[in-house]
C-alpha distance (Angstrom), angle and dihedral (degrees) to the residues before:
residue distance angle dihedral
X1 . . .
X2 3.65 . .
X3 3.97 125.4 .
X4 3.62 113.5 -122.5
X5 4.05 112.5 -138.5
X6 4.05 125.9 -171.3
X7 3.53 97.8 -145.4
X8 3.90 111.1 -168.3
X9 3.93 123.0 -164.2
X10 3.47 105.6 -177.0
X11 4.11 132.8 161.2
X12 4.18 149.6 68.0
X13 3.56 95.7 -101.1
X14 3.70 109.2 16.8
X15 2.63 135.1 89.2
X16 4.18 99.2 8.8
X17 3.86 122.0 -134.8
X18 3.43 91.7 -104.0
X19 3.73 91.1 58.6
X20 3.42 96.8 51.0
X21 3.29 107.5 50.6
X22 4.29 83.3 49.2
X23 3.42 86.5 55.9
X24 4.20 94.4 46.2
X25 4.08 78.3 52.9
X26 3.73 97.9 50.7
X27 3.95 96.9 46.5
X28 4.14 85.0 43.9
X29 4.14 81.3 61.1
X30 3.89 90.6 51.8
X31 3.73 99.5 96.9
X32 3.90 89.5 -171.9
X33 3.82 98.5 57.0
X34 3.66 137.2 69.0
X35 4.07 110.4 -154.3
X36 3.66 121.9 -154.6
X37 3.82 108.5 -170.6
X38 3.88 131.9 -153.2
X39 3.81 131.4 166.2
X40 3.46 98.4 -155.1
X41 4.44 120.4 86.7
X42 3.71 87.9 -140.9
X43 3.69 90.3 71.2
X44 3.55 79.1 92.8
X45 3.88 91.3 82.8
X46 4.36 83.9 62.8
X47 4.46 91.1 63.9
X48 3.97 91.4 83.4
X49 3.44 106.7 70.7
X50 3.64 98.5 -3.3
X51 4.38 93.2 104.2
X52 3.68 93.5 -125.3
X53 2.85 133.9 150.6
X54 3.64 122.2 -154.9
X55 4.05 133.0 -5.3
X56 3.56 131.0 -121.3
X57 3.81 125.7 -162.6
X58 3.67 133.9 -177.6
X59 3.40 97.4 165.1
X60 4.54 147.4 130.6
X61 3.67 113.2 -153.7
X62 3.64 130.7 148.4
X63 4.03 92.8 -157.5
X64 3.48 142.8 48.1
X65 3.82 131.6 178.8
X66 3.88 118.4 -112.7
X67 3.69 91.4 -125.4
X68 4.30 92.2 46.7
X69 4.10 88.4 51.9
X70 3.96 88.7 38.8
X71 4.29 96.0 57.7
X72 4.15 83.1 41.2
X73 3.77 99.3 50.5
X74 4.09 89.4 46.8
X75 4.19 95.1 42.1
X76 3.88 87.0 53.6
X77 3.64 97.0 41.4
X78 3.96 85.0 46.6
X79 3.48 96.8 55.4
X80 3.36 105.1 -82.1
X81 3.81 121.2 133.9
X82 3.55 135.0 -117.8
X83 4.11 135.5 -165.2
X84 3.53 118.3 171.5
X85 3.38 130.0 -171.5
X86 4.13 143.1 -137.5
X87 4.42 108.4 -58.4
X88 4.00 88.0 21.1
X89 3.83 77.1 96.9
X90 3.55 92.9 54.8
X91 3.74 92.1 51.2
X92 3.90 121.3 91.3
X93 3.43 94.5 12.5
X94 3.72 97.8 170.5
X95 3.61 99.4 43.1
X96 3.94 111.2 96.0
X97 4.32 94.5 -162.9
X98 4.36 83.2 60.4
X99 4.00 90.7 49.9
X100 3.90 97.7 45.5
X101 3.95 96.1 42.2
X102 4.43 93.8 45.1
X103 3.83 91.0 38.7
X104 4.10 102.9 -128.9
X105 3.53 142.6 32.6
X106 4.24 133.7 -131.3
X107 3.89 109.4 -94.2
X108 3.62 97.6 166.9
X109 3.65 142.2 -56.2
X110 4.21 134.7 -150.5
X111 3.22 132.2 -123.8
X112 3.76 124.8 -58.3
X113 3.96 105.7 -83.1
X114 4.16 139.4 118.0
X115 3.72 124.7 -55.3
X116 3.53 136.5 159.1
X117 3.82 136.5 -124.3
X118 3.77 119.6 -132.5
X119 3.88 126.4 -166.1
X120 2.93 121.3 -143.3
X121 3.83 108.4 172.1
X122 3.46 137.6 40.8
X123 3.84 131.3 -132.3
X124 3.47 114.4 68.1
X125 3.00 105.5 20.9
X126 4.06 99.8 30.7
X127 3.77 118.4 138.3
X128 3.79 95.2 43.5
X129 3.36 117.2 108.1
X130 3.42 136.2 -163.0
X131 3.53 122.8 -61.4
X132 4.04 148.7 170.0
X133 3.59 130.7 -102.9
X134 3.77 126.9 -179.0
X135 3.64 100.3 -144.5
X136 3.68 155.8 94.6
X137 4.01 109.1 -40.2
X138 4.28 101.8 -144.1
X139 3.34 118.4 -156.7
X140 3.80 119.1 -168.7
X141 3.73 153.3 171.4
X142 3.55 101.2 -109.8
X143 3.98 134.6 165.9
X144 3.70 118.1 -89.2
X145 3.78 89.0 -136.8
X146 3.84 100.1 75.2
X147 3.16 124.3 95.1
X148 3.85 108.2 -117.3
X149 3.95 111.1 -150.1
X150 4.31 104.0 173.3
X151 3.64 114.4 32.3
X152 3.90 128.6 -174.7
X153 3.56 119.2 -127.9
X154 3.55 115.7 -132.5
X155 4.14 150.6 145.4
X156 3.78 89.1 -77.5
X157 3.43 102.5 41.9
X158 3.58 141.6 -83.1
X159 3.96 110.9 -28.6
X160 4.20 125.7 -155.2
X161 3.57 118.0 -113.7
X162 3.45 102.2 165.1
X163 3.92 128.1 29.8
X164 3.53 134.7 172.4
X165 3.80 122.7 -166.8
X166 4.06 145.6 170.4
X167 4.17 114.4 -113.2
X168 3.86 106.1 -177.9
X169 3.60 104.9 -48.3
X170 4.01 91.4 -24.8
X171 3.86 130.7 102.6
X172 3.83 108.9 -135.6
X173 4.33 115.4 -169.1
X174 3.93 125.2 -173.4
X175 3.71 132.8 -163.2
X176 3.28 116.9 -173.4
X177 3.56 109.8 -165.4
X178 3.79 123.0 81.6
X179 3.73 117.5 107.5
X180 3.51 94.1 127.8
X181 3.67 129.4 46.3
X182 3.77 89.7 -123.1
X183 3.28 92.5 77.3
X184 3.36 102.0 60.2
X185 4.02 89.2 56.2
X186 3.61 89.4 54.1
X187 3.90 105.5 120.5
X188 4.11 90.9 -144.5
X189 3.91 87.5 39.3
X190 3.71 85.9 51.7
X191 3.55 103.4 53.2
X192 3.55 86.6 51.0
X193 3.33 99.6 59.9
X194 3.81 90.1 43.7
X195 4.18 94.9 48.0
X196 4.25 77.1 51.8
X197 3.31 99.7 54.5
X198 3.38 95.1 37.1
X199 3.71 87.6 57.3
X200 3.54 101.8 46.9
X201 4.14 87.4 50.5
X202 3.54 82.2 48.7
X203 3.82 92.7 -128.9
X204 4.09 102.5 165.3
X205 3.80 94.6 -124.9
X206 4.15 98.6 117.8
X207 3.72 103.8 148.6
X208 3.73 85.1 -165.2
X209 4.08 120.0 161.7
């Protein structure tokens, strides 16, 4: 049976055209999933009663409705799952609820230039190795009790790219990549986001090691 997944792509900036419609074709290739798409934040308000699954959101918004952050917060800390995506980060920035349920909040980011992705665990997202991205580098205040699967290596440190996490009895995964539409046709990029989603749906398709 397939998982059905509200994916949201909502903003001016983020995520472009370009990168939506890659996305539209990547989730179209995910034979497990069925995507129902919306372009509006307040889609939210559909997740109770709506038999999904899981929510996707590639998305830069200052604001969010009460009531649209309310029907989130409880479908994650039902079950439900959650995989966000690149400027998600960036959105809500003042609301508290947004920060604890994704797990980290935009601090800054460089310009657009190459970095690579490091694993460093195993599990879900075993078998991938490290790979390249010519991007936006995010950098973020994020919660100490994730567990951080790709990190960027840089002057300061190592710096989390991807994150998964539990909210109630939700699973909640971050990427943080995905300025540019290239990304999201990367093929390790891709099976990232697929191994994610997959994850958050719970689908029991880990090609772990």
């Amino acid at each position: 049976m397939k998982k059905r997944v509200l994916v949201i792509t909502d903003g001016l900036v983020h995520p472009s055209l370009r990168a939506r419609s890659d996305l539209k074709r990547l989730l179209l290739g995910m034979d497990r999933l069925e995507c129902v798409h919306s372009g509006s934040i307040e889609a939210l308000k559909t997740l109770p009663g709506g038999d999904f699954d899981a929510l996707a959101v590639y998305l830069h918004r200052q604001s969010v409705s009460d009531l649209a952050l309310d029907a989130l917060e409880a479908f994650v800390r039902g079950g439900g799952g959650l995989f966000a995506l690149h400027s998600a980060s960036a959105s809500f920035k003042i609301r508290d609820r947004w920060f604890d349920l994704l797990g980290g909040r935009f601090v800054a980011h460089g310009r657009v230039g190459p970095f690579a992705l490091r694993r460093v665990t195993r599990g879900i997202f075993g078998g991938i190795d490290a790979f390249t991205l010519h991007d936006e580098l995010y950098f973020h205040e994020y919660d100490r009790s994730n567990t951080v699967h790709f990190v960027a290596d840089t002057e300061k440190g190592p710096e989390p790219q991807v994150w998964t996490r539990v909210f109630g009895e939700g699973r909640v995964c971050y990427f943080a990549p995905g300025h540019r539409a290239a990304t999201i046709r990367h093929p390790a990029a891709g099976q990232v986001l697929k191994r994610g989603l997959y994850w958050v749906c719970r689908i029991d398709e880990e090609a772990g090691e």
